[in-house]
C-alpha positions in Angstrom: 0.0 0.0 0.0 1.6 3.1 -1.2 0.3 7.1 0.1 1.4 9.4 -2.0 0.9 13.5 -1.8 0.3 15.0 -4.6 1.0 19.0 -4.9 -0.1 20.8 -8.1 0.8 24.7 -8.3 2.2 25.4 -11.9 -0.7 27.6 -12.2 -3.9 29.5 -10.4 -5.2 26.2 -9.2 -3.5 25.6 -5.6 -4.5 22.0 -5.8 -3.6 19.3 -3.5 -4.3 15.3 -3.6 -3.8 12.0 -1.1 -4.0 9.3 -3.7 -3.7 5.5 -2.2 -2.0 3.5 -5.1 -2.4 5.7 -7.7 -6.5 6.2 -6.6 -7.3 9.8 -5.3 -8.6 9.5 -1.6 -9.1 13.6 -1.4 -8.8 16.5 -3.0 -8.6 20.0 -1.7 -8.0 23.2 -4.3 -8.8 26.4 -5.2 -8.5 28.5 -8.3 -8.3 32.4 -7.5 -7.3 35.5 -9.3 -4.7 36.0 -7.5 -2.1 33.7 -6.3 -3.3 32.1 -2.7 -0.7 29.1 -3.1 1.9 30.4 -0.1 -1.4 30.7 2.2 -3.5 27.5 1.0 -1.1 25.1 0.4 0.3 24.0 3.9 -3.7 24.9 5.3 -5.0 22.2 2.4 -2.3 19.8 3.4 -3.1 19.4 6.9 -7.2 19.2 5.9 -6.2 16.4 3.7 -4.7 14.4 6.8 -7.0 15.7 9.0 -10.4 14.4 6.7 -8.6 10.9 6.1 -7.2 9.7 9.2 -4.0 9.4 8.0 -0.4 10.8 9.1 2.6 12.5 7.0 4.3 9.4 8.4 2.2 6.7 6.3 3.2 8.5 3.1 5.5 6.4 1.0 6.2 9.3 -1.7 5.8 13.2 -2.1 5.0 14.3 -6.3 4.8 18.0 -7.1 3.9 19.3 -10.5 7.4 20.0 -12.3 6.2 22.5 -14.9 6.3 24.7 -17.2 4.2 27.1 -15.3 4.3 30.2 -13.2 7.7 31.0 -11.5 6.3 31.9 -8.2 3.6 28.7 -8.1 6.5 26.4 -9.5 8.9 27.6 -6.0 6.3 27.3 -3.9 5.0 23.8 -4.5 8.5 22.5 -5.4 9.9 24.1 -2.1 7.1 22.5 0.0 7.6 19.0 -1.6 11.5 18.8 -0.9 11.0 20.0 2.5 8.6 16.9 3.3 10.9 14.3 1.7 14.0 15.9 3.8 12.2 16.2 7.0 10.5 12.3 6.1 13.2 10.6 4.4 11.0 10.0 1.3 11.6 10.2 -2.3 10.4 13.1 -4.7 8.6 12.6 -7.9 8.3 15.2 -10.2 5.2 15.0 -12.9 5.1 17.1 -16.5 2.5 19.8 -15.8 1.4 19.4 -19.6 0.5 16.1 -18.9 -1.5 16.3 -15.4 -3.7 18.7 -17.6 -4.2 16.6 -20.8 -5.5 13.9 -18.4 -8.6 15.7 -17.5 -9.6 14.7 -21.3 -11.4 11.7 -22.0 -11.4 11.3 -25.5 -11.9 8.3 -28.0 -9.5 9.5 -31.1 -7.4 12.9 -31.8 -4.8 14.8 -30.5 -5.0 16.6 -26.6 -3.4 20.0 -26.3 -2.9 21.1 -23.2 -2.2 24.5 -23.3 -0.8 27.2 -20.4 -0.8 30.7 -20.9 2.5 33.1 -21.2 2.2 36.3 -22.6 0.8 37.8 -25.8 -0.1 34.8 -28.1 2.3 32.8 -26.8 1.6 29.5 -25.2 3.5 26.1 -23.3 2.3 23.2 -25.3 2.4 20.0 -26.1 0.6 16.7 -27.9 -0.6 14.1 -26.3 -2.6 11.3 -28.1 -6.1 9.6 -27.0 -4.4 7.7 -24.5 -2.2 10.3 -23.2 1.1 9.1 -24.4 3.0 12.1 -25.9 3.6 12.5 -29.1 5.5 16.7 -29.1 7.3 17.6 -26.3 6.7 20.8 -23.8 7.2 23.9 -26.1 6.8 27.9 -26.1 5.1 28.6 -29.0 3.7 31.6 -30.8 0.1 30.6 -32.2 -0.9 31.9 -35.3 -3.5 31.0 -37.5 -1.2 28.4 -39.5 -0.4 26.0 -36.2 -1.3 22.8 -36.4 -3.1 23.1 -39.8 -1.1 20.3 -41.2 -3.0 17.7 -38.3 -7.1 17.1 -39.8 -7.6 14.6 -37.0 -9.6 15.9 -34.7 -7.7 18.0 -31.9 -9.0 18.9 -28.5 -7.4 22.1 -26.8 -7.9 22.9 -23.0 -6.1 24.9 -20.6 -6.3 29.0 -19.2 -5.5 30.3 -22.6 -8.4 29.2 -24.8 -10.6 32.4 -25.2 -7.2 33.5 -27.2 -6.3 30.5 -28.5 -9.8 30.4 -30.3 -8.8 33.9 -32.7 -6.7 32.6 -34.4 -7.2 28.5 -34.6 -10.2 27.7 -36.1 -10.3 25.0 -38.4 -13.1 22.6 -38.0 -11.7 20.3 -36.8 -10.1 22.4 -33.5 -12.3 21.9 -30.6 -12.2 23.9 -27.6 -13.5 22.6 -24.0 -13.7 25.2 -21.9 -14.8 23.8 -18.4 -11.1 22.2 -18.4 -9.3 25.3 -17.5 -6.3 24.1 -14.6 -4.4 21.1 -14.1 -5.7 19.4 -10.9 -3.7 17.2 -8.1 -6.6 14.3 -8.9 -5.0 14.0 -12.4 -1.4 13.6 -10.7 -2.7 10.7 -8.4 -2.2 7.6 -11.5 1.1 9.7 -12.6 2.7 9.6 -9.5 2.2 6.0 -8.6 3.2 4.7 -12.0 6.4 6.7 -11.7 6.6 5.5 -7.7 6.2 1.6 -9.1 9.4 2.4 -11.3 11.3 3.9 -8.8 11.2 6.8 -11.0 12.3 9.6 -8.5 14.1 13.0 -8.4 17.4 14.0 -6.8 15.9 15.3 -3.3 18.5 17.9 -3.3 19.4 19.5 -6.7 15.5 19.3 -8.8 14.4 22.1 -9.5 11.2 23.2 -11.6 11.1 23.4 -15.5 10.4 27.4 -16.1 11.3 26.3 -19.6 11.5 30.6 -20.3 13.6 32.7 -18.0 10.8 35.5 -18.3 8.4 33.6 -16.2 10.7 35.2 -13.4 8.0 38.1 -14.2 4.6 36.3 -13.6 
């Protein structure tokens, strides 16, 4: 039996998880205009404990959402998880932000793009297919009206960028689902515990978050 907390904070969403092999026991997060990670996180952590009985000490593994995301989320959740694994003599998994997010699609065919906003039309992306493998890595890209023309599959875009997005792609077969906005904790529980299984973990003392662009320093 394997506990593992799972801390998501790459963007607005201050999202927390206790999964039980790879099964989400409880999720506490909130998405807010501003950023409310440095107050919720450690208030969220204790609820989850608090609500399920359970004790940092049964926890086999701490995950935290790697990136690319904003700077100051990215510091705070990252900082948090390496304390924990320090203070229990745990390992640290780090899961692709990108992916967490393309998880909260359940499609039967096509290509998921999780999107996260930077600045101007620019966007972190990648492609992921119906069963979430990737298939393009983590990129910055500038959208314009000729991306991903050359794919007529049917392509599903999601993430806090899609009212922008939505100018400029617009080929038919580009569909937008709105009510996935945020990558979640619950989407990190199946992650983390297949990375757990493979003893897939970080260096406790030198990971550190993918910004991917050195001007998310700014956001």
């Amino acid at each position: 039996m394997a506990y593992i907390l799972n801390i998501e904070t790459a963007t607005k969403n201050c999202s927390v998880s206790l999964a039980k092999n790879g099964v989400t026991v409880l999720c506490r997060e909130i998405a807010e205009q501003g950023y409310s990670h440095a107050e919720k996180l450690h208030v969220f952590i204790e609820e989850l404990f608090k609500e399920t009985g359970t004790s940092l000490q049964e926890l086999a593994a701490i995950a935290v959402s790697k990136g690319p995301g904003s700077y100051t989320g990215l510091r705070i959740g990252v900082s948090t998880a390496k304390g924990l694994c320090y203070a229990l003599g745990i390992p640290l998994i780090s899961v692709d932000t990108l992916q967490v997010l393309a998880k909260k699609v359940s499609v039967e065919n096509g290509w998921i793009v999780p999107m996260i906003d930077a600045r101007r039309m620019e966007v972190y992306s990648a492609v992921f297919d119906a069963r979430h493998n990737k298939s393009k890595d983590v990129q910055a890209e500038i959208l314009t009206e000729e991306s991903y023309v050359e794919m007529t599959e049917p392509i599903y875009f999601v993430g806090d960028c899609q009212d922008k997005c939505q100018t400029v792609l617009t080929q038919a077969n580009f569909h937008f689902l709105p009510e996935i906005v945020f990558p979640s904790a619950n989407e990190m529980s199946a992650l983390s515990f297949e990375k757990f299984s493979k003893k897939d973990f970080e260096d406790v003392a030198y990971f550190e978050p993918f910004y991917l662009k050195d001007f998310l320093l700014g956001k």
